[in-house]
matplotlib code that plots the C-alpha trace (Angstrom):
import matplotlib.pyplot as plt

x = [-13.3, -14.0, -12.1, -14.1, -14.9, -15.4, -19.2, -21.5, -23.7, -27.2, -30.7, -31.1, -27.4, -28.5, -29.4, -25.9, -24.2, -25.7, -24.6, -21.1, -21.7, -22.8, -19.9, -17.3, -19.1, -16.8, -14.0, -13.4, -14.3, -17.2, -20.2, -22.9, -23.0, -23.5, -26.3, -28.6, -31.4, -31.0, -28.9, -29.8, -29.1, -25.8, -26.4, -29.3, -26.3, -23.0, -24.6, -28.2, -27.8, -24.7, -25.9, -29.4, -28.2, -24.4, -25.0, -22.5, -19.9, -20.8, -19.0, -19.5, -17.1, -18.6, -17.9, -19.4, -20.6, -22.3, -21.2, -18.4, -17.6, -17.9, -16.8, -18.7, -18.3, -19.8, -18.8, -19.8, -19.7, -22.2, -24.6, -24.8, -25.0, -27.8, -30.0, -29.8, -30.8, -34.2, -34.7, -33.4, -33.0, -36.8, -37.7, -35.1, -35.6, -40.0, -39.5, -36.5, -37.0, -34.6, -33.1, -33.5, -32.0, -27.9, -26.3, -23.5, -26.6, -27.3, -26.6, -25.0, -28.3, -29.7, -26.6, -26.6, -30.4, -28.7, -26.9, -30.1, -31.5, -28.1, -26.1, -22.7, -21.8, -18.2, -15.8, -12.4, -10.7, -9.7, -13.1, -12.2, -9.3, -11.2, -14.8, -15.6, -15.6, -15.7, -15.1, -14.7, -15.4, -14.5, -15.4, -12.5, -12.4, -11.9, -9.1, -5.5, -5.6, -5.5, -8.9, -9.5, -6.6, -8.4, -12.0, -10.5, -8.1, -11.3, -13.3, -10.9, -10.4, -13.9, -13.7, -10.8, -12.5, -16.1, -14.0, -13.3, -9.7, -9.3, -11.4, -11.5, -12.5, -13.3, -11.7, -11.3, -8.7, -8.4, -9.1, -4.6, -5.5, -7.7, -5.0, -2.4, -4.2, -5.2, -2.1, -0.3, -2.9, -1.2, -4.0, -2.7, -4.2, -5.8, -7.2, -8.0, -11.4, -12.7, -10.8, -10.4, -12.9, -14.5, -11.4, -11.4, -8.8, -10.1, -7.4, -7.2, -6.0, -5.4, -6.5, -3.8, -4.6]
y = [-16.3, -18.3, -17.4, -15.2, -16.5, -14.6, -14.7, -13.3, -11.3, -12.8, -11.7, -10.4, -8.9, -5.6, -5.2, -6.9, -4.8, -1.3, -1.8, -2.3, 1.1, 2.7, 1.1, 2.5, 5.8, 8.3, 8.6, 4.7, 4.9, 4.2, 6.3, 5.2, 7.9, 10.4, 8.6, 7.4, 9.5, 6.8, 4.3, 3.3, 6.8, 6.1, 2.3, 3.5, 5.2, 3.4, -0.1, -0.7, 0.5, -2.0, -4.6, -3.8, -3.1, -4.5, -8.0, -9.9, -7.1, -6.8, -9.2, -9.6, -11.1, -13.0, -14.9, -16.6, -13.4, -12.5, -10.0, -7.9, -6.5, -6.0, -5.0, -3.5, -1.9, -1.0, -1.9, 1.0, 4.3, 6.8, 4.0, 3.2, 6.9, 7.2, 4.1, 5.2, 8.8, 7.8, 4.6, 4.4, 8.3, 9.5, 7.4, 8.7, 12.2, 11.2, 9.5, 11.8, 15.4, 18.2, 19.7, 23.9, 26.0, 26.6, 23.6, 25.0, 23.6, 20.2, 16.5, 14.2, 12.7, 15.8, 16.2, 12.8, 13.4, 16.1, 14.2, 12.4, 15.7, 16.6, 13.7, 13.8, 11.7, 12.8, 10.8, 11.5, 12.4, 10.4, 9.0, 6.3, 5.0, 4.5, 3.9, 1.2, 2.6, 0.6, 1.2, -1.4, -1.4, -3.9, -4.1, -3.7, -7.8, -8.5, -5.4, -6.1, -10.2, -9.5, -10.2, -6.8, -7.3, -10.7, -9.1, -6.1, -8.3, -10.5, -7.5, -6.0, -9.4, -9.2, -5.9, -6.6, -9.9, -7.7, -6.0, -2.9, -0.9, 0.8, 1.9, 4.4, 5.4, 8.1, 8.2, 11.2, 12.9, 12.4, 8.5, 8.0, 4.4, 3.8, 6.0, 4.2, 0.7, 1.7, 2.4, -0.6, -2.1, 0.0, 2.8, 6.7, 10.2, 11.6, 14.3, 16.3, 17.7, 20.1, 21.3, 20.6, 17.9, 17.7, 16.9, 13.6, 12.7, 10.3, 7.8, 5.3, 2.1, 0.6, -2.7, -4.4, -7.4]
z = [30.7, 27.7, 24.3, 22.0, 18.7, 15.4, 13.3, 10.9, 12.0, 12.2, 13.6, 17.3, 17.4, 17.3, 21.5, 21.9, 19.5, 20.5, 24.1, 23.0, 20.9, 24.1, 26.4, 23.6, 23.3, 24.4, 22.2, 22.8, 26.2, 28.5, 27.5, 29.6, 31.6, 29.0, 27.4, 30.2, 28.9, 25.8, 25.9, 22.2, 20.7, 19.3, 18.3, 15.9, 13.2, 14.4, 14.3, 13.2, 9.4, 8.6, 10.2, 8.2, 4.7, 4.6, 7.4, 4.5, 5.6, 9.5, 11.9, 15.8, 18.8, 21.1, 24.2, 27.3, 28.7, 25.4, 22.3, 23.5, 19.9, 16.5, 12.9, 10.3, 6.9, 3.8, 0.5, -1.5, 0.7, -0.9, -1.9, 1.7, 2.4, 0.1, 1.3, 5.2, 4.3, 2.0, 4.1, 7.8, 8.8, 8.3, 11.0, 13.1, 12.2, 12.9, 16.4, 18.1, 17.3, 16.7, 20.2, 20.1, 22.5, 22.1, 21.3, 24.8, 26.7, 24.7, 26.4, 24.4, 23.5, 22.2, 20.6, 18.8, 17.6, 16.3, 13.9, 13.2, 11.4, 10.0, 9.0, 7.8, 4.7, 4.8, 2.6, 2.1, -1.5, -3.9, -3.3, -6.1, -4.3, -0.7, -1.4, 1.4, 4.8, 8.5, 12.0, 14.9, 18.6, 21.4, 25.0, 26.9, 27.9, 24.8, 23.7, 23.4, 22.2, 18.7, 17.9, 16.8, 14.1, 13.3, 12.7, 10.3, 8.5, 7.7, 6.9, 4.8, 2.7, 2.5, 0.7, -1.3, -2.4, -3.6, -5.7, -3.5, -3.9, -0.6, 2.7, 4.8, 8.4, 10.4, 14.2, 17.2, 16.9, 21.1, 20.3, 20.5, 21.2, 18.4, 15.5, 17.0, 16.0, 12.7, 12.2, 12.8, 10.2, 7.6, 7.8, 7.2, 8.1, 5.1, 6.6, 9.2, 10.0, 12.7, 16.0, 19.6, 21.2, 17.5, 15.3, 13.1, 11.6, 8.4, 7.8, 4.9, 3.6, -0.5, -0.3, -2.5, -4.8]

ax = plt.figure().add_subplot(projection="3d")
ax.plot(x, y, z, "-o")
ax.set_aspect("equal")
plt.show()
C-alpha cells in the first residue's frame, strides 16, 4: 500500500469523494448497505456543495488505490447555507421527491431525500465565535496514521489564515470514535441536539492567532 498524499481538490473528485461519503455513512461506519437504492444520496449534501462553492477549503487523501478521504469546510457558515439552499437544493428537491407515508417505514434513502426538502442549517451559539464549520471522513485504510490530524490541522490554518475565529462541527452522538478524535484536536461539546439514534452533539474549536 502506497502512502497517501494530501491535495486540493480539483475537477472529477466528486465520484471518488461520494463513495467515501457512502463507505462512512453510518455513523462513521460502512453505509453501503443502507443506501443501495442510491449510492449517491448522501454524497449530493455532505460532499458535492463544498467541493462546488468552497474547492479553496476542500481537501482530498489519496493513494494508489484511488481517494480514500477527505476534508472539507466552509469559511462563512450561513453564507454557505444560504447559496446551497437558492442554488444547489432546488434541484435536489426537483429530481428526488418528498417520501409520504410514516417516516417508521422510510429507508435511509427516503430518509436522506428527506433532508433534501427540509434542510437543517443548524449552527451553534455564539455564532460569531465559530462561524466556519467542516467535517472529515476517511476510508478505513487510511484511519489511524495521522493523516486525518494532518488534513484538519491544514484546513483549520486555512480558516484561521481567511480571517475566520473559530469552527464548528456537527458529529453522532453514537460516533465515540469520531468525538473522541475531535477531541484530541482541542474541539469541545457545545451542545447537544436530539435523542437516542438522532443525537448530535455540535462541538467547537477558537482558532487562535
Amino acid at each position: 500500500m502506497s502512502k497517501p498524499s494530501i491535495r486540493p481538490a480539483k475537477a472529477g473528485d466528486a465520484p471518488g469523494a461520494y463513495f467515501v461519503c457512502l463507505k462512512t455513512g453510518d455513523c462513521g461506519k460502512d453505509g453501503e448497505e443502507f443506501y443501495r437504492e442510491d449510492p449517491d444520496a448522501l454524497g449530493r449534501i455532505f460532499v458535492g456543495p463544498y467541493l462546488a462553492y468552497e474547492p479553496e477549503l476542500s481537501w482530498i487523501l489519496e493513494d494508489d488505490q484511488g481517494l480514500c478521504g477527505y476534508a472539507l469546510a466552509a469559511l462563512e457558515s450561513r453564507s454557505f447555507y444560504d447559496r446551497y439552499d437558492r442554488e444547489w437544493r432546488q434541484d435536489l428537491c426537483a429530481r428526488f421527491p418528498e417520501p409520504r407515508g410514516s417516516p417508521t417505514r422510510w429507508t435511509r434513502t427516503q430518509q436522506v431525500y428527506y433532508w433534501y426538502h427540509h434542510p437543517d442549517y443548524y449552527c451553534p451559539e455564539p455564532y460569531a465565535d465559530f462561524p466556519s464549520h467542516l467535517h472529515i471522513d476517511l476510508l478505513p485504510r487510511a484511519q489511524g496514521r495521522g493523516y486525518g490530524r494532518l488534513m484538519m490541522e491544514r484546513l483549520m490554518r486555512e480558516l484561521r489564515e481567511r480571517g475566520s475565529p473559530g469552527v464548528h462541527l456537527g458529529v453522532s452522538a453514537l460516533n465515540s470514535g469520531g468525538i473522541g478524535f475531535y477531541q484530541a484536536l482541542g474541539f469541545y461539546k457545545l451542545v447537544l441536539l436530539g435523542s437516542g439514534n438522532d443525537a448530535c452533539v455540535y462541538m467547537g474549536k477558537q482558532l487562535g492567532r
